[in-house]
C-alpha positions as CSV (number, residue, x, y, z in Angstrom):
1,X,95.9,40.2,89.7
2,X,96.9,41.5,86.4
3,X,93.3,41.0,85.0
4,X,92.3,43.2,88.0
5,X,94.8,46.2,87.6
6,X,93.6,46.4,84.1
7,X,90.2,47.6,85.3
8,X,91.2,50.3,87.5
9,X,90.8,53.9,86.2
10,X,92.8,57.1,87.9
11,X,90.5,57.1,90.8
12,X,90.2,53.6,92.1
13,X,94.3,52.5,91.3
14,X,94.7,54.0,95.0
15,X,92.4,52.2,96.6
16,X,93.3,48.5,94.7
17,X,97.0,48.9,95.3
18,X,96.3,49.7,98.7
19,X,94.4,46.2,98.8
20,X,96.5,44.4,97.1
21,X,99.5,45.3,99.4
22,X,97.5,43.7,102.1
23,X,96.9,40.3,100.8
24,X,97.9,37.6,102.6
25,X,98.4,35.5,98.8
26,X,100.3,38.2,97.5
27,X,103.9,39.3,97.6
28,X,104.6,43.1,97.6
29,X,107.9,45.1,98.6
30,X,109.5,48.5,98.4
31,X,112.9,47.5,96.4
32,X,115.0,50.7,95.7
33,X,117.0,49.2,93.7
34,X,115.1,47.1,91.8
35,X,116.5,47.7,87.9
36,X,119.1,49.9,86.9
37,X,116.5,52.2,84.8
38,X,114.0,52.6,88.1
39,X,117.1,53.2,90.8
40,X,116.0,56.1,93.5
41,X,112.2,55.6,92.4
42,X,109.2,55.2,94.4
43,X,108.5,51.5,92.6
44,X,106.3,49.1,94.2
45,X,106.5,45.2,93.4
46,X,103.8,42.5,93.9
47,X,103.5,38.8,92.4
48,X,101.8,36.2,93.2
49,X,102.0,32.4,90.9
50,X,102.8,33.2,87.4
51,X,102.5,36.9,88.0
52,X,104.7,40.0,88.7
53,X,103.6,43.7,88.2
54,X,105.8,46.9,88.7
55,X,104.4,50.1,90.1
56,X,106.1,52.9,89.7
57,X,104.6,55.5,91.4
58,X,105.9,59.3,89.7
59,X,105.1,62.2,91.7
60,X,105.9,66.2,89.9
61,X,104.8,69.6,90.5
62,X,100.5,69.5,90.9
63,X,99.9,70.9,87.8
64,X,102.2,69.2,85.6
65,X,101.1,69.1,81.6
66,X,103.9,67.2,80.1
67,X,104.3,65.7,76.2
68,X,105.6,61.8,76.1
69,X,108.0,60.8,73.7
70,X,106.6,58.1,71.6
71,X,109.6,56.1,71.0
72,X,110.6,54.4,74.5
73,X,111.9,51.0,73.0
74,X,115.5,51.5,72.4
75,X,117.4,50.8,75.4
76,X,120.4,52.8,74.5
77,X,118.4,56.4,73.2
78,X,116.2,57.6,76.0
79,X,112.7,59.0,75.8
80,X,111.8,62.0,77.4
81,X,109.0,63.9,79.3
82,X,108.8,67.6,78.0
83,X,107.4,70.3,79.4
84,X,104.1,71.1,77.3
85,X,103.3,74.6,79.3
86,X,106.2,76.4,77.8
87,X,105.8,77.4,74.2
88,X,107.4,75.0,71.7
89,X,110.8,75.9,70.4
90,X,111.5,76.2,74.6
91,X,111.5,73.1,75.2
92,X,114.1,72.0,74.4
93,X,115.6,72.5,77.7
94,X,112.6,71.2,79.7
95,X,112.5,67.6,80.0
96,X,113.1,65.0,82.4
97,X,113.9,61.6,81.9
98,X,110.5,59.3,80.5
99,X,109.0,57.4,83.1
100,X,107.6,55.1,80.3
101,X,111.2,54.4,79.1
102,X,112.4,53.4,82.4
103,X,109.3,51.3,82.9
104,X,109.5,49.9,79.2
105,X,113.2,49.1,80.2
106,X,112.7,47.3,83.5
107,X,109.6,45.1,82.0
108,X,111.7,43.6,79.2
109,X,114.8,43.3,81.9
110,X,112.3,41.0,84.0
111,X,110.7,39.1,81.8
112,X,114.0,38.4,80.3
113,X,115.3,37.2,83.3
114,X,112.5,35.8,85.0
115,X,111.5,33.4,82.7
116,X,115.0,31.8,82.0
117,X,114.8,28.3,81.8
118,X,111.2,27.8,83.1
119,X,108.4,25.9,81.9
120,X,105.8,28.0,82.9
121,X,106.5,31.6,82.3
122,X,106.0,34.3,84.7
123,X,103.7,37.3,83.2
124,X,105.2,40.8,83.7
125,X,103.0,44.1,84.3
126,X,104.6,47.4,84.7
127,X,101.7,50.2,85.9
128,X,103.0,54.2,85.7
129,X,100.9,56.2,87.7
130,X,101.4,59.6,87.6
131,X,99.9,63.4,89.0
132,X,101.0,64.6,85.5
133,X,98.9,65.4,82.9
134,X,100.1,63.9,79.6
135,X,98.8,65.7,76.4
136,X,99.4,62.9,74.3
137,X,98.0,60.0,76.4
138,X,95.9,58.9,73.8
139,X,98.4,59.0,71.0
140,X,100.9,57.4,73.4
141,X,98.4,54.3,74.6
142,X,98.4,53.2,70.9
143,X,102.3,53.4,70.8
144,X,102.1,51.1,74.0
145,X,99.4,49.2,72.0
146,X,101.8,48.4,69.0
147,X,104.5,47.1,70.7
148,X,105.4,43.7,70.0
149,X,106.3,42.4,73.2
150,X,105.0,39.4,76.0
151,X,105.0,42.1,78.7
152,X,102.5,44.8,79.4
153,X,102.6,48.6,80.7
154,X,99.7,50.4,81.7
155,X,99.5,54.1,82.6
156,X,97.1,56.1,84.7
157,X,97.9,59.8,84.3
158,X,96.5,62.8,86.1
159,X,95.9,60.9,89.2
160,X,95.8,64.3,92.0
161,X,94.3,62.4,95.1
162,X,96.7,60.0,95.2
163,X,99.7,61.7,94.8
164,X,98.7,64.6,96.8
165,X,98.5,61.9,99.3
166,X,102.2,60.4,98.9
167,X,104.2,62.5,101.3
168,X,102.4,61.7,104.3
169,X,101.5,58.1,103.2
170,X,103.0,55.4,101.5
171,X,101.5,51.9,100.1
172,X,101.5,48.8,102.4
173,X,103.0,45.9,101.7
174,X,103.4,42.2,102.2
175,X,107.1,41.3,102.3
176,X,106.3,37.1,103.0
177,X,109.5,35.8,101.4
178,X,108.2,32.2,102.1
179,X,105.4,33.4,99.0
180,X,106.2,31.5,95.9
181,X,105.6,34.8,94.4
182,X,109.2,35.9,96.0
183,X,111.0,34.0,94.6
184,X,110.4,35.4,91.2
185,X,112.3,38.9,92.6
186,X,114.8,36.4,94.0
187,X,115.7,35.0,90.5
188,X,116.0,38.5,88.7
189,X,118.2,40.4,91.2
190,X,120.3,36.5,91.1
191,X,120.4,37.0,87.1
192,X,121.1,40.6,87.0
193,X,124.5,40.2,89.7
194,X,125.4,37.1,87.1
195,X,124.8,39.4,84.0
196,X,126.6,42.3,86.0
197,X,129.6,40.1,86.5
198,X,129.9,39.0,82.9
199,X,129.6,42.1,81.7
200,X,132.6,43.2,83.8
201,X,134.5,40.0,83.2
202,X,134.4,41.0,79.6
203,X,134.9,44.4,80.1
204,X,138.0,43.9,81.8
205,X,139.3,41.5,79.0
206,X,138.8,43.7,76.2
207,X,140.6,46.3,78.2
208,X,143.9,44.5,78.6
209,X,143.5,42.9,75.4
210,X,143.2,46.4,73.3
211,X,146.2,46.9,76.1
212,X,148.4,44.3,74.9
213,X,147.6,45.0,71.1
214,X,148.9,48.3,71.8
215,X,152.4,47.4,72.6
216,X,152.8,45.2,69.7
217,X,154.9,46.8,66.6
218,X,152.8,47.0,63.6
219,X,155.9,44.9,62.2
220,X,156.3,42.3,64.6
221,X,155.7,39.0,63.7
222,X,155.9,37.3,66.6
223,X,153.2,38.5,68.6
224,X,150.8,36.2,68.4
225,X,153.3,33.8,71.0
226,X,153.1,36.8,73.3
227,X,149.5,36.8,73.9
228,X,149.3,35.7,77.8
229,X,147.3,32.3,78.8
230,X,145.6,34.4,81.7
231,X,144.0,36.7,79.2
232,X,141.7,33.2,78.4
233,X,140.6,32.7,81.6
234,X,141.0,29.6,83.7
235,X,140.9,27.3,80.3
236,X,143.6,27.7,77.9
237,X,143.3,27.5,74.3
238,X,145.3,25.3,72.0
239,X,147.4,27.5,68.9
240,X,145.1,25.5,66.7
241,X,141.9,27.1,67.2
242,X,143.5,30.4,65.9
243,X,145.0,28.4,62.4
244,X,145.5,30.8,59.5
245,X,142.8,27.9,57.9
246,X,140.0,28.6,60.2
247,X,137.2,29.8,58.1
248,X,134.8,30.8,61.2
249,X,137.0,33.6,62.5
250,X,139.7,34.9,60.5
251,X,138.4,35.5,57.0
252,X,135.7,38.1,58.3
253,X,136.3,41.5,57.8
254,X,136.9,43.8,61.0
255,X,134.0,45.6,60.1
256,X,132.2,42.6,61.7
257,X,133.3,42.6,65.0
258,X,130.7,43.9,67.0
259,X,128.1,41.9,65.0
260,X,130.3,39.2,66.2
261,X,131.0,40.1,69.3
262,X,126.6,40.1,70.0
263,X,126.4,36.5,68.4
264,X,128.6,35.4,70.9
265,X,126.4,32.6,73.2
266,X,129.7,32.6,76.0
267,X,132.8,35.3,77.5
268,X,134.8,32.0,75.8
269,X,133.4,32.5,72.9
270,X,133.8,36.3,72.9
271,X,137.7,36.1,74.0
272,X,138.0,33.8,70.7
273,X,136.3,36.5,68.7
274,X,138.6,39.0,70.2
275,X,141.5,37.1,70.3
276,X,140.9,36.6,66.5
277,X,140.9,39.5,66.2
278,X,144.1,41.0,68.0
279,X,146.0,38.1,66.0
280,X,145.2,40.1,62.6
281,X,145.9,43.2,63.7
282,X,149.3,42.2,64.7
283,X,149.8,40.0,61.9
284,X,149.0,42.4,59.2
285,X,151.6,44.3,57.0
């Protein structure tokens, strides 16, 4: 399937993923909320045994010229689309958000995710097709072509007939959840609500740990008795693991925290990093 989407050019991607979305052997839905980088998009999934591609289908103004950004790895900075009609110092203030990034973004999500604890891994595709003109196509293929990654993205740019097509007519699809190829959607949207509910878990710890810190006395000894047993979560710690001794925690500097914090393999292991922490901070002079 992959092999196949790879040969398509701007004319024919219509027609394939037209075909594709009626195969009988071939998984293919309309999620709208498939990643959090791709949510309220026109984005297209089909797998099939070992395979998974994302479509995302991006639909602008006919006409569009638009410059990509080439930097579209960093999930925290975004990348952006600008406007490459208006002269150069305006645009500044036209730009939308990069297709690529969100693309970029979502493939490294699910192949994450996806091939958790699996023998065989899963290969991930993302596909961009787009009715705008990029001007920096072929500077931004080799950018794509650098990347280090296990996951691929293809793009097919200036593609009129098909999205002059897209209000009137959308792509079918074969929504067969007894395909093996759905359970692979299956296991990502399960990872993503289990990675979603750590993240809050944790969130919500730091919260009423910085909390608690903050109603300590800077010369109070004794808060490191007040620290409540609920803030570890169902297991409670014995007063040993925080010993003045313990080499793994408390002679690091607080610089280090965060770099701490993203070693952490566990939330337990995170609440002793924190909890570490707070003991410091309310033990020093």
């Amino acid at each position: 399937m992959i092999s196949e989407l790879k040969l398509q050019t701007n004319e024919t991607i219509f027609r394939f993923l037209t075909q594709l979305g009626k195969r009988e052997d071939v998984y293919s839905s309309r999620p709208e909320d498939l990643c959090p980088t791709l949510q309220d998009s026109n984005v297209y999934v089909y797998a099939k045994e070992q395979e998974l591609v994302v479509v995302l289908v991006d639909v602008t103004m006919t006409g569009t010229q638009e410059e990509a950004d080439l930097e579209f790895s960093n999930p925290v900075m975004k990348a952006y689309f600008h406007n490459a009609t208006s002269p150069f110092l305006e645009r500044v203030g036209e730009y939308r958000d990069s297709p690529v990034w969100q693309l970029f973004q979502a493939a490294r999500s699910l192949h994450k995710l996806i091939n958790k604890d699996v023998e065989l891994p899963v290969q991930v595709h993302t596909v961009l097709v787009t009715n705008s003109s990029i001007v920096n196509i072929e500077e931004l293929q080799k950018a794509i072509a650098n990347l280090d990654e296990e996951f691929g993205l293809t793009i097919f740019h200036n593609c009129q007939s098909f999205c002059d097509q897209w209000s009137v007519f959308k792509l079918p699809v074969n929504p067969d959840f007894f395909l093996m190829g759905a359970t692979y959607l299956q296991t990502y949207k399960h990872e993503l609500s289990m990675q979603f509910d750590a993240d809050k878990e944790i969130k919500e710890f730091e919260r009423r740990l910085l909390e608690f810190m903050g109603k300590q006395p800077a010369d109070d000894q004794s808060g490191e008795d007040e620290v409540d047993d609920d803030l570890l979560g169902d297991e409670v710690l014995e007063d040993e693991e925080f010993d003045d001794d313990d080499q793994s925690y408390d002679d690091e500097p607080d610089a280090d925290l965060h770099t701490r914090l993203a070693a952490c393999r566990s939330i337990q292991e995170r609440k002793l990093v924190m909890l570490s922490y707070a003991k410091r901070q309310v033990l020093s002079p």
